[in-house]
Residue, then its C-alpha position, 0 to 999 in steps of 0.5 A: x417335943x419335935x416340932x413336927x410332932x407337935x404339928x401332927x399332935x395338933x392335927x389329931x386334936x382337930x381330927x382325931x381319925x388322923x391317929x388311926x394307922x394309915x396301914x388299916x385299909x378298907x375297901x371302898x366305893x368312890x364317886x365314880x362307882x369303882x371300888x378303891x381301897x383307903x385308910x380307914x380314916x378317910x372312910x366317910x362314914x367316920x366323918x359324923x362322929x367327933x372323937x374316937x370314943x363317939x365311933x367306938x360307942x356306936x360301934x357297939x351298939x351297931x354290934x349290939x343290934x346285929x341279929x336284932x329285929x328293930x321295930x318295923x322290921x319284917x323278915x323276907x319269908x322264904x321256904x323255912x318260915x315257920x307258921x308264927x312267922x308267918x302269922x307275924x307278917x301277915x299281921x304286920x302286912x294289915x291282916x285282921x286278927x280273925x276273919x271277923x275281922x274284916x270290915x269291907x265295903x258295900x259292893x255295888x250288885x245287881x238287885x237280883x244278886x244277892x250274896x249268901x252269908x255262909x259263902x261270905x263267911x268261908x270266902x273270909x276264913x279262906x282270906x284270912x289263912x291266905x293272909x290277906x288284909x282288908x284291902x286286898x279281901x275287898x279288891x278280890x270280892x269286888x272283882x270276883x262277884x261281879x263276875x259271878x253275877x255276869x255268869x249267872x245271867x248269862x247262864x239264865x239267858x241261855x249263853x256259855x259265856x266263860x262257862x264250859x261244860 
């Protein structure tokens, strides 16, 4: 063998992405933010893989997973999510399974304000088709009865307050 054959045979033991043809060019964005192309056998992303047959392996599970939801993952919903879609990120955003569902806190109201049960129950059901998880169903009602209660003693004190009529 050639001595600078060897040399570069040696070489390609210690690296194997020095084998990769310096002709097979990507593009690639350098630290100072501008895109430059290079051989692929400096891209940085080969740098983690030890042998051809570790790149060449997780090439195919990269390839394998492309189109697959990994675990955790929520589509972005747009104007073409379908209802089960739909049922799946609210789910996932922390929306009880049923308007039952809800667990919610003790709201501090006035002792002459009560709330009824059966508004208690549409304002659930009506959280629950709008996909809200507990969380926001409390911060809602603890903005929204307050200021129910506020209007109602205004209105018995014989004030407008935000009521027009």
């Amino acid at each position: 063998m050639h001595r600078a054959a060897m040399k570069q045979a040696k070489i390609a033991e210690r690296d194997w992405r020095t084998t990769l043809p310096r002709e097979w060019t990507i593009m690639h964005r350098g630290g100072d933010g501008r895109e430059v192309e290079i051989p692929i056998g400096e891209h940085p992303s080969l740098t983690k893989y030890n042998s051809k047959d570790e790149a060449v392996k997780a090439l195919v599970h990269a390839q394998r997973m492309l189109g697959r939801r990994p675990e955790g993952y929520m589509p972005v919903p747009g104007e073409s999510t379908s209802p089960e879609e739909w049922e799946q990120i609210y789910a996932a955003l922390g929306r009880p399974q049923d308007p039952e569902g809800y667990r919610l806190l003790q709201l501090p109201l006035s002792d002459n304000f009560e709330i009824r049960d059966e508004f208690l129950r549409e304002f659930l059901i009506v959280a629950h088709k709008q996909g809200l998880n507990t969380k926001q169903t409390e911060a809602l009602l603890g903005w929204f009865l307050p200021k129910v209660a506020e209007l109602r003693v205004e209105m018995q004190q014989g004030r407008s307050g935000g009521v027009h009529t």
